[in-house]
VEXKEMAR-874468 format. One line per 4 residues: for each residue x, y, z of C-alpha. Coordinates in steps of 0.2 Angstrom, whole numbers, plus 5000, padded with zeros to 4 digits. Layout:
BEGIN
X Y Z ~ ...
This chain:
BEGIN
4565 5268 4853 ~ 4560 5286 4851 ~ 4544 5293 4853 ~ 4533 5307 4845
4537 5318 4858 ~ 4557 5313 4860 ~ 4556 5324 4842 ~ 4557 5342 4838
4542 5344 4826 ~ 4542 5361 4821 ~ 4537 5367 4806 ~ 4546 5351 4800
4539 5340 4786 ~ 4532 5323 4796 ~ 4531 5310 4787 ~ 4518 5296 4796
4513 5280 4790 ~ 4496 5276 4797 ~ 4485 5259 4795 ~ 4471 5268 4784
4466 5251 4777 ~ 4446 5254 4781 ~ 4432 5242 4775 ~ 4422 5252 4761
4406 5247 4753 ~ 4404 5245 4733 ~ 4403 5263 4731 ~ 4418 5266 4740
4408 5272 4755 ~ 4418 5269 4771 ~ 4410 5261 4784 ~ 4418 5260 4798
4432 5275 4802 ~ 4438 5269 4818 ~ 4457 5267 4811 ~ 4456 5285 4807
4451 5291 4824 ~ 4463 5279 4831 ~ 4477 5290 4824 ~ 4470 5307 4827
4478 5310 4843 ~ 4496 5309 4832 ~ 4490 5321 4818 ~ 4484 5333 4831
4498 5335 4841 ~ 4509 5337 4825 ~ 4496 5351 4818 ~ 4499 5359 4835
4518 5361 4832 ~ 4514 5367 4816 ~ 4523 5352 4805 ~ 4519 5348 4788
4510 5331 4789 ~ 4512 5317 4775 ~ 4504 5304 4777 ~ 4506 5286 4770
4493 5269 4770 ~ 4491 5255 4762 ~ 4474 5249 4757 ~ 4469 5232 4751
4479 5218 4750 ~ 4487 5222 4733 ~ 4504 5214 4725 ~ 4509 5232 4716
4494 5236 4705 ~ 4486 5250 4703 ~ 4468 5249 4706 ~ 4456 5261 4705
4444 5255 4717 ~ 4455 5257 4730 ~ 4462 5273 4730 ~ 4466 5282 4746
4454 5298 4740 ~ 4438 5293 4750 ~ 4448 5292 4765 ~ 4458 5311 4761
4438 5316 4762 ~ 4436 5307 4778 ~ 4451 5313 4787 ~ 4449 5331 4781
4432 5330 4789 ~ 4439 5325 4805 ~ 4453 5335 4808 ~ 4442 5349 4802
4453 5356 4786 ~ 4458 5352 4770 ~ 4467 5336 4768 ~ 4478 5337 4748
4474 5319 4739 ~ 4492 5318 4729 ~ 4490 5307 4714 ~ 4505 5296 4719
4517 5293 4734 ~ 4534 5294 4726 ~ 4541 5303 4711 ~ 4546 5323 4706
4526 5328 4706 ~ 4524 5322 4722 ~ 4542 5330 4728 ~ 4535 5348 4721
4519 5345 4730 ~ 4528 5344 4746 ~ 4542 5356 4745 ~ 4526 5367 4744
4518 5364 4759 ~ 4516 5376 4772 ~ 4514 5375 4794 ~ 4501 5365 4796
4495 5360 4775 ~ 4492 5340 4776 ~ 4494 5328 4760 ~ 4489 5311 4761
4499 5300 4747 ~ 4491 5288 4737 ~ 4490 5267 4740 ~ 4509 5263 4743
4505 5246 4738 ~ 4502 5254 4721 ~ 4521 5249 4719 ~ 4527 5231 4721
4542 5237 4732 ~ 4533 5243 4746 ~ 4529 5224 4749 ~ 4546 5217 4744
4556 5230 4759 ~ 4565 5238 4745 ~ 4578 5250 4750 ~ 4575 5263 4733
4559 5265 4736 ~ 4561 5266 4754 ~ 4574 5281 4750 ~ 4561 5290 4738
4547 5290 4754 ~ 4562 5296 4765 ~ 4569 5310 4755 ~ 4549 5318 4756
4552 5321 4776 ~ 4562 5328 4790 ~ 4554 5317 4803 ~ 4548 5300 4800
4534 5292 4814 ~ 4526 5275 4811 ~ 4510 5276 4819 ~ 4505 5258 4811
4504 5246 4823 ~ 4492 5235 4813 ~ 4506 5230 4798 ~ 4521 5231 4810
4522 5214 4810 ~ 4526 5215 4791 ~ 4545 5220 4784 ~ 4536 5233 4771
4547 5246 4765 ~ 4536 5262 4773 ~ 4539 5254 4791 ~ 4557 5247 4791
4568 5250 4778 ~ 4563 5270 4779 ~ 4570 5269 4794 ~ 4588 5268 4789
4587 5285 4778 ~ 4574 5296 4787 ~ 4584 5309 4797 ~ 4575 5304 4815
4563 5291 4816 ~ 4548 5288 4831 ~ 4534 5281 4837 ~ 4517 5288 4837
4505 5288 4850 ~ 4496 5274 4844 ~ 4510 5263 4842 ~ 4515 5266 4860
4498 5264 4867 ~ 4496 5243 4856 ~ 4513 5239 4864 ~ 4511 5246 4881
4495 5238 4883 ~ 4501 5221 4878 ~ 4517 5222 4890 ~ 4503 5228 4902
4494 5209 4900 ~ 4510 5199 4897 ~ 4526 5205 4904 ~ 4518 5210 4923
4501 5208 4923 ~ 4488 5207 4937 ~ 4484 5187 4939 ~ 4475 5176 4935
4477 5179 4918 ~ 4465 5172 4905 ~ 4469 5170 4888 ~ 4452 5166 4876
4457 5159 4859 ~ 4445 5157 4847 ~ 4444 5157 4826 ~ 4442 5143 4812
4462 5136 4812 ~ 4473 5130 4824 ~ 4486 5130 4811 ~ 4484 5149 4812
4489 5150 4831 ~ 4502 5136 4833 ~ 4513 5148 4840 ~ 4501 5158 4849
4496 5145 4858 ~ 4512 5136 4864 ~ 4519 5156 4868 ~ 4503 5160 4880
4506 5144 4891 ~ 4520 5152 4898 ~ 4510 5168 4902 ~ 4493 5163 4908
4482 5154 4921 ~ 4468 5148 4909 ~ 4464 5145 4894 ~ 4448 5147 4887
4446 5139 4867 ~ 4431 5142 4859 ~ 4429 5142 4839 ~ 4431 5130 4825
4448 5127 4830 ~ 4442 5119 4848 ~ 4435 5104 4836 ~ 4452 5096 4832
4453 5099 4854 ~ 4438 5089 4856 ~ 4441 5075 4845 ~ 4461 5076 4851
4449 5071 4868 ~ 4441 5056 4857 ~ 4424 5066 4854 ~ 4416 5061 4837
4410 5078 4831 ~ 4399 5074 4815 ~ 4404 5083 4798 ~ 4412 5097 4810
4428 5107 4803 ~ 4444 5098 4809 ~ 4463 5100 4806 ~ 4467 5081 4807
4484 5083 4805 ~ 4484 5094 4823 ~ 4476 5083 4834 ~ 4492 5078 4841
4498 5096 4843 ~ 4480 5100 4850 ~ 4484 5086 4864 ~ 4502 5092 4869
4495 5109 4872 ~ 4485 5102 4882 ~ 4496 5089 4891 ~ 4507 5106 4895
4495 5114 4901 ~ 4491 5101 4914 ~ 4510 5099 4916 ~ 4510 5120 4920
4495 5120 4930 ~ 4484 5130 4919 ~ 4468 5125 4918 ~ 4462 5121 4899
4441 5123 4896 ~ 4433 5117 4878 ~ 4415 5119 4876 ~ 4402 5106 4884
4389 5110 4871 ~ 4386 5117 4853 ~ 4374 5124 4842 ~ 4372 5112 4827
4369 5113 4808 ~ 4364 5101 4796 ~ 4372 5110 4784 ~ 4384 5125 4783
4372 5138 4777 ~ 4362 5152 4788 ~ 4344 5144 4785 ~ 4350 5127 4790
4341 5116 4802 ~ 4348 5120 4820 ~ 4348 5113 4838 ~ 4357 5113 4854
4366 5098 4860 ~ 4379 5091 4872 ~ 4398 5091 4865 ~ 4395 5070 4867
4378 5069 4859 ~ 4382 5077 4840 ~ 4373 5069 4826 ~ 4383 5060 4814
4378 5070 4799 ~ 4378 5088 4808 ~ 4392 5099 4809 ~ 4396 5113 4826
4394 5130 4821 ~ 4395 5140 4838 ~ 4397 5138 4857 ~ 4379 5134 4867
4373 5141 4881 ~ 4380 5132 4896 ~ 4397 5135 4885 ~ 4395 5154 4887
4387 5150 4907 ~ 4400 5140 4911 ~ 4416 5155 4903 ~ 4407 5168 4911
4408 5159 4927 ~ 4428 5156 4922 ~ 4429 5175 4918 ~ 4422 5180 4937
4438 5181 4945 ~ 4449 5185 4933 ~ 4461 5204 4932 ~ 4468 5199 4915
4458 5196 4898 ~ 4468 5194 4882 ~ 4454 5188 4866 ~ 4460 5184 4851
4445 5174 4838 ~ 4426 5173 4836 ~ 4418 5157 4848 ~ 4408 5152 4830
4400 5158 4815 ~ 4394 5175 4822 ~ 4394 5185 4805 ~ 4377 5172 4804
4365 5178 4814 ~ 4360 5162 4820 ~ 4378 5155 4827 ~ 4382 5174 4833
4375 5170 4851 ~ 4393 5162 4858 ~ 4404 5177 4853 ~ 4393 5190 4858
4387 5180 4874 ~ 4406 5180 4878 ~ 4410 5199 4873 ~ 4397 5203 4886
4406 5192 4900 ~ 4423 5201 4894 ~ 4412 5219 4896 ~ 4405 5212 4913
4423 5207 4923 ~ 4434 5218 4930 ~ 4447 5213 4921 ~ 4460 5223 4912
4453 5216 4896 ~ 4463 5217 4877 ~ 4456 5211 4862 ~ 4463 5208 4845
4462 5201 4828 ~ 4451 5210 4814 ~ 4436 5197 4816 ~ 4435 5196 4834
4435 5218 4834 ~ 4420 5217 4823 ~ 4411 5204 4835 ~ 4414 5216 4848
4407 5231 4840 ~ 4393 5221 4834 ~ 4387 5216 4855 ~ 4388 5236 4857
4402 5232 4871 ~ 4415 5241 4863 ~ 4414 5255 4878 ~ 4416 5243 4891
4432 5235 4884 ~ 4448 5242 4890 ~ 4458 5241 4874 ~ 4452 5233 4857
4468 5231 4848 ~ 4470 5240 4830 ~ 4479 5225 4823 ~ 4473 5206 4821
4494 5200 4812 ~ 4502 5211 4823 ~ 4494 5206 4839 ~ 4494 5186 4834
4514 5190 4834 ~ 4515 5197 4850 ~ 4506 5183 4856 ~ 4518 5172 4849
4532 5181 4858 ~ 4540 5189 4844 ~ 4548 5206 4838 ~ 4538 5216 4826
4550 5220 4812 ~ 4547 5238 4813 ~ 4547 5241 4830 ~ 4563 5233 4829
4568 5247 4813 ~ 4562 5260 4827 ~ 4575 5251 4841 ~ 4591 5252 4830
């Protein structure tokens, strides 16, 4: 796989397809711009070789429909403001305007095109419209980590007609980190899995058992754990039709030697609402009526003490209901243990990123992953289709 800096980039046109898919308020205000700044590093090296940077993103999860709302114009303002010029908002990403615009772009001009997922072929992989983004550039770079999991037609089928094609800088950075954590990393490693489904992480959890040393579970998902262990658990969430997987992964995890820890303790509602009644109680002791909505306290004591020793940290899902404030104490009790060990610690998944920000532990984190798909398919010991495209 070639890299950025494997390319002559001079005064060529780059074209580089970013993740700018960034959570904006009803007024199309962004709030958080920390995809942006992710790629920065890219851009900037680019803008000092002089290239002419197009720049493609998605944004929202759109089937090919144009919709206003969630044009790519807020972000041009954005990104202009932090590369400190003027960034050109074209009003397409394809198409004989677009191709005028570009072929009169100077050293150093910067276009951002508009929602590839505007058109229905970005999602299907389609090769004409691969061909139409392709024809724009002299150099292609997918900087994209976050939909590299995904066989859209701006990261894989561009490939095949771009004249050279390469990763970015964050691109590198996402895969050497994991390979860091999984391939030869410093042990004992510990994988914390968290989130509402099991269903979500089958294979991500029968991958990491052949990676790891323990595995902490935390999370909706560690119900259908504890009643695979014969816990009644109230009205709490559970995927009936998992139990059985839930009590293999154990069972291989006591086959493997790696040690398996579900919470001793929950915070209760009696109802699925933010104003609910609320208590502590032991995992054994939950009313009948009453369903979990985080981990409690001796939970959190009890993973910080597991987290003491260890030199590896990969967390992938929320321990409950944090975006309450109420059941937010398990996940941000656990981003501070994370913070606090000496591990090399990776984080990823979009929800567990925005726990972390949350706790203000974000600088003490090694790396907090700019994709929550992509990562939950490294974790499952799979190829990302486009780095894959970038391989060939």
């Amino acid at each position: 796989m070639k890299t950025i800096k494997d390319i002559d980039l001079s005064g060529k046109r780059v074209f580089f397809r970013v993740d700018f898919n960034v959570p904006m308020d009803e007024h199309q205000n962004i709030t958080d711009d920390s995809r942006i700044r992710a790629v920065l590093p890219t851009l900037e090296y680019a803008l000092d070789h002089n290239s002419k940077l197009i720049i493609a993103s998605h944004m929202g999860r759109l089937k090919g429909k144009v919709v206003p709302e969630l044009s790519l114009s807020p972000v041009a303002k954005r990104l202009g403001r932090l590369l400190r010029k003027e960034v050109i908002m074209a009003k397409d990403c394809i198409g004989s305007e677009i191709k005028a615009l570009v072929n009169k772009m100077k050293g150093g001009d910067v276009v951002l095109l508009e929602n590839l997922r505007f058109h229905p072929e970005e999602q299907k992989n389609d090769d004409a419209f691969a061909k139409s983004l392709a024809e724009l550039c002299e150099v292609y770079i997918n900087d994209a980590f976050a939909v590299s999991h995904r066989a859209n037609a701006s990261v894989v089928a561009i490939t095949k007609y771009a004249p050279v094609s390469g990763a970015g800088f964050l691109l590198q950075k996402e895969l050497n980190y994991f390979k860091q954590a999984m391939a030869d990393p410093q042990r004992p490693v510990v994988a914390i899995v968290g989130g509402a489904k099991v269903s979500s992480k089958l294979g991500a959890l029968e991958n990491i058992l052949h990676h790891v040393d323990k595995i902490i579970i935390g999370g909706a998902m560690a119900n259908t754990f504890l009643k695979s262990s014969g816990h009644d658990l109230g009205k709490s969430k559970i995927e009936i039709d998992l139990i059985e997987f839930a009590a293999s992964i154990m069972r291989k995890a006591a086959e493997s030697g790696i040690k398996f820890y579900l919470p001793v303790d929950a915070v209760v509602a009696s109802h699925f609402d933010a104003r609910a009644e609320i208590k502590i109680v032991p995992i054994q002791e939950i009313p009948s009526s009453w369903m979990i909505m985080d981990i409690g306290p001796a939970t959190s004591r009890l993973y910080d003490e597991i987290l003491y020793d260890a030199k590896t940290i990969i967390w992938n899902g929320p321990m409950g209901v944090f975006e309450m404030d109420a059941f937010s104490r398990g996940t941000f009790a656990m981003a501070n243990s994370v913070a606090n060990s000496y591990a090399l610690s990776i984080v990823g998944g979009g929800d567990t990123d925005v726990a972390v920000h949350e706790s203000g532990e974000t600088d003490r984190i090694t790396y907090i992953s700019t994709g929550g798909g992509a990562f939950l398919t490294l974790l499952e010991g799979k190829v990302l289709p486009a780095v894959a495209a970038l391989e060939v």
